[in-house]
C-alpha positions in Angstrom: -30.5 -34.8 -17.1 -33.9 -35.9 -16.7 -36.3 -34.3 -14.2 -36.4 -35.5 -10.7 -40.1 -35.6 -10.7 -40.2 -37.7 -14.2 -38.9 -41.4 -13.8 -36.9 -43.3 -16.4 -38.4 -45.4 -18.7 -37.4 -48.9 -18.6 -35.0 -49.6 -21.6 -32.3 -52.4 -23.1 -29.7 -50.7 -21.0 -31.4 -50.8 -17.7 -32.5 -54.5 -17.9 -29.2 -55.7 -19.3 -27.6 -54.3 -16.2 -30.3 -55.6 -13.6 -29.5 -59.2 -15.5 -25.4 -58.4 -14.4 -26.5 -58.0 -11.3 -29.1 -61.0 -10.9 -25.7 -63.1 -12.5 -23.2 -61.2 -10.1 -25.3 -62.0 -6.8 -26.9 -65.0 -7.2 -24.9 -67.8 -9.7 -22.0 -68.3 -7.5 -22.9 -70.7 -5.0 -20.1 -70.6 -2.7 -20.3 -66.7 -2.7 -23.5 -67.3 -1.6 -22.5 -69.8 1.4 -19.9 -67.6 2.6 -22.7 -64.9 3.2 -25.3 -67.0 4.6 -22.2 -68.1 7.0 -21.5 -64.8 8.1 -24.8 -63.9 8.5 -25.6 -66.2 10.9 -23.4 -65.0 13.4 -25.9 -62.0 13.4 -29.6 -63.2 12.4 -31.4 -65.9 14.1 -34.5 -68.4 12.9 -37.4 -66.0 14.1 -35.9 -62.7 14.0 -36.1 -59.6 11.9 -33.7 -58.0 9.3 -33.7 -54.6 7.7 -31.8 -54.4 4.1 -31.3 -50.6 3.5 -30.3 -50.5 -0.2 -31.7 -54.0 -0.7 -30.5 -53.7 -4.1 -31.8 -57.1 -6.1 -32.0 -59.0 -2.7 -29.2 -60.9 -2.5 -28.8 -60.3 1.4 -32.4 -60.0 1.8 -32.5 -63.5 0.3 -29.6 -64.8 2.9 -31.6 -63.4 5.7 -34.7 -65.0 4.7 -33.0 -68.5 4.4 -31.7 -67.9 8.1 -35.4 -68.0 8.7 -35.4 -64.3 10.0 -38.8 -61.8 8.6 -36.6 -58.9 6.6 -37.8 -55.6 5.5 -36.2 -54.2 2.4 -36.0 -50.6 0.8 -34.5 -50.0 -2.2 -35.8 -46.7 -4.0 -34.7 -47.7 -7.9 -37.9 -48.5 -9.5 -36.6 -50.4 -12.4 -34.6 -52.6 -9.5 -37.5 -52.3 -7.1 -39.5 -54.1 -9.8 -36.7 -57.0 -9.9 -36.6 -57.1 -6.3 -40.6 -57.7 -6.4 -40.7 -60.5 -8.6 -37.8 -62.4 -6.7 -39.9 -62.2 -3.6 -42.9 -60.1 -3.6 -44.9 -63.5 -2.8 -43.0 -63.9 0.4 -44.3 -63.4 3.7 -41.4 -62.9 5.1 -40.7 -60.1 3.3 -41.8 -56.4 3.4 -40.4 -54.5 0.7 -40.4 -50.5 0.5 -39.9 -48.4 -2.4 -38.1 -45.7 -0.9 -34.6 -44.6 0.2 -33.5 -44.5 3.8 -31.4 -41.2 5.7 -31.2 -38.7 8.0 -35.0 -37.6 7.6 -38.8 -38.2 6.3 -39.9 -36.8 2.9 -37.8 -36.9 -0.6 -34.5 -36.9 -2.2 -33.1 -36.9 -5.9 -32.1 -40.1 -6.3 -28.5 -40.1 -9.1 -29.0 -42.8 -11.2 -26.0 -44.8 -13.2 -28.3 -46.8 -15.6 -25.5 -48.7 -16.8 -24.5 -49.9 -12.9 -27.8 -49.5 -10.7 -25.4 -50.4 -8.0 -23.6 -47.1 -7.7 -27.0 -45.2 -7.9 -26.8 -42.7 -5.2 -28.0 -39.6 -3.3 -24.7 -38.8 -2.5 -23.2 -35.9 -4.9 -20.1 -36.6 -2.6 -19.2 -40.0 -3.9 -20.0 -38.9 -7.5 -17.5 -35.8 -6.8 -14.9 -38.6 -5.3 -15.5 -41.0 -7.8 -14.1 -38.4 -10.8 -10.7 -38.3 -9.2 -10.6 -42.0 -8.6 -8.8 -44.6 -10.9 -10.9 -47.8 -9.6 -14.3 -45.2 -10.7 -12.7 -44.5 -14.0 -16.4 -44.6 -16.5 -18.9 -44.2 -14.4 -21.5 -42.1 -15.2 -24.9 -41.1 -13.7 -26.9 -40.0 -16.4 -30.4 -39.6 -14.5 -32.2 -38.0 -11.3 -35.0 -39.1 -9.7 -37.1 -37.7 -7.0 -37.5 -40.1 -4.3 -39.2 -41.1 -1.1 -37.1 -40.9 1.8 -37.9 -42.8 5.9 -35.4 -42.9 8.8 -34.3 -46.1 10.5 -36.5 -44.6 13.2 -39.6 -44.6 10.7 -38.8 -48.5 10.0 -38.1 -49.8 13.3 -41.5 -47.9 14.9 -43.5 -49.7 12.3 -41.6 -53.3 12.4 -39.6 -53.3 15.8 -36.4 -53.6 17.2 -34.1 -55.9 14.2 -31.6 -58.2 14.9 -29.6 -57.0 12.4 -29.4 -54.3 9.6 -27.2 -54.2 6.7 -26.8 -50.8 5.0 -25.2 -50.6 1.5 -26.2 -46.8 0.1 -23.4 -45.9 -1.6 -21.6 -43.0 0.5 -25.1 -41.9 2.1 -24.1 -43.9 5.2 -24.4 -41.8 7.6 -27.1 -40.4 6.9 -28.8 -43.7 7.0 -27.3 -43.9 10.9 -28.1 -39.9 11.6 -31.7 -41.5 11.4 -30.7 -43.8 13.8 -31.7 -42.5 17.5 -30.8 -46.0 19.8 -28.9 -48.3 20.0 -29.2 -51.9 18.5 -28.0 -55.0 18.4 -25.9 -55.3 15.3 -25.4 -53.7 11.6 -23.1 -53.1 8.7 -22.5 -50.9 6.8 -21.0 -50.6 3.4 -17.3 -48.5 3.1 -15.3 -47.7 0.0 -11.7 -46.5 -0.1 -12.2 -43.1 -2.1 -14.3 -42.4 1.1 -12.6 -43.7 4.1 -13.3 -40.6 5.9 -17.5 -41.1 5.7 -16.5 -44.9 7.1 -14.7 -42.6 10.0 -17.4 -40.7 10.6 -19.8 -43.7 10.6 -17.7 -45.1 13.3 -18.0 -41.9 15.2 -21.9 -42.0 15.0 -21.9 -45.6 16.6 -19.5 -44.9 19.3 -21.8 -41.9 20.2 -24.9 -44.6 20.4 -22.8 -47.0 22.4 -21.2 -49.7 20.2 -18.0 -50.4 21.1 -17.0 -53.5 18.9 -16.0 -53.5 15.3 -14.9 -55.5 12.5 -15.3 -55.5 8.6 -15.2 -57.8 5.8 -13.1 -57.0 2.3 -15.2 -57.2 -1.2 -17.0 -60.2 -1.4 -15.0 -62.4 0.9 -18.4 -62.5 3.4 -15.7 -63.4 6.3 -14.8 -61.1 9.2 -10.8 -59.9 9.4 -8.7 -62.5 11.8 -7.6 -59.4 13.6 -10.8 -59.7 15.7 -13.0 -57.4 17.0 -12.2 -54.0 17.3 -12.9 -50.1 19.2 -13.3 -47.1 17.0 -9.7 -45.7 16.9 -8.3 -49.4 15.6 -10.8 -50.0 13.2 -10.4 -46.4 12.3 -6.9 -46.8 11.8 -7.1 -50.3 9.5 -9.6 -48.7 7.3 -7.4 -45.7 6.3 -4.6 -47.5 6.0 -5.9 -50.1 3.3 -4.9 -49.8 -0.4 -7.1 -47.9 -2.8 -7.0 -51.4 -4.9 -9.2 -53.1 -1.9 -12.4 -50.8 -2.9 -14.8 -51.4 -0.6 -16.1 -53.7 2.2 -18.5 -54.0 4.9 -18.0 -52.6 8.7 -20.0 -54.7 10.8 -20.8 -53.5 15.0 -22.1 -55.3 17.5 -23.3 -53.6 20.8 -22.2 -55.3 24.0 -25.4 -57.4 25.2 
């Protein structure tokens, strides 16, 4: 295991699996409508969008199409560098080196150099994943220590967003413990080895007031027809979904 205060050096292994991502997010062209569909029920020409786990910015670069300003943290360094050359030169975007939760200061940062996008401060999805035949490979193989701000931090420094996508890989709430108000709309990222941190999530967003649910499956980028949901039916769909579906996206809206 390598240090948490020493970061990884850049090697064959970590940009071949940053180009799997850039070929995963951004060849397929109709993935890429169905987001930028989806996302415009939520963003508007104008407005402001965070992406917490910005990863190589495929959402970041939806939100920007929408014509919304978005703010990005992703704490990988090796991605963080991808993520700055794709848009770096945009005004529209701020991008932070740093992962978001529950609190200011650092974290050790588990890093799967092979699949940057299971990287994770969450020793709970690494514990779930072992058990787990979809997770069957993985292996995080380095820690890094990490800067960590709050959604608090964020919105004191750029303002109320219109919407915030959060994709941290089991960390999730965290990310909305950091959360003090409420907002207009988010997502968050769920997987089925964790249902009961999407549960919990759901909890945290009641308790702030948002009442209306819905998620989307994998990378379908469309909402379920079931409509939108409380707490305790959403609750309810998302345990009772096959291990085989994965992971998705909860999205909540608060009631204007």
């Amino acid at each position: 295991m390598i240090p948490a205060s020493q970061p990884t050096a850049l090697t064959k292994t970590h940009l071949a699996a940053i180009g799997r991502s850039l070929d995963i997010y951004y060849r397929d062209k109709a993935r890429t409508a169905r987001m930028d569909q989806l996302n415009a029920q939520f963003i508007r020409k104008g407005g402001l969008a965070f992406d917490i786990g910005a990863h190589v910015g495929d959402r970041m670069g939806s939100f920007l199409r929408l014509g919304a300003r978005c703010v990005a943290a992703e704490p990988q360094p090796h991605v963080f560098r991808a993520l700055r050359l794709l848009y770096g030169q945009c005004d529209q975007a701020h991008l932070h080196r740093t992962a978001v939760g529950a609190t200011t200061g650092t974290v050790d940062l588990k890093i799967n150099s092979d699949n940057p996008t299971i990287s994770t401060v969450s020793t709970d999805l690494i514990a779930a994943a072992q058990t787990a035949d979809t997770w069957q490979g993985q292996v995080w193989d380095a820690e890094l220590r990490v800067p960590i701000t709050t959604l608090d931090q964020l919105m004191a420094q750029y303002g109320l967003p219109d919407f915030v996508k959060i994709d941290v890989e089991g960390h999730e709430l965290a990310v909305l413990e950091g959360l003090s108000r409420p907002m207009r709309a988010l997502s968050f990222e769920f997987t089925t080895i964790q249902i009961d941190v999407a549960c919990a999530c759901l909890e945290r967003l009641a308790a702030l007031g948002c009442t209306r649910f819905n998620y989307s499956l994998g990378e379908e980028h469309r909402l379920q027809d079931h409509g939108w949901m409380d707490t305790k039916g959403l609750g309810a769909e998302l345990q009772a979904l096959p291990a085989a579906a994965n992971s998705g996206d909860v999205f909540a809206v608060w009631e204007d």
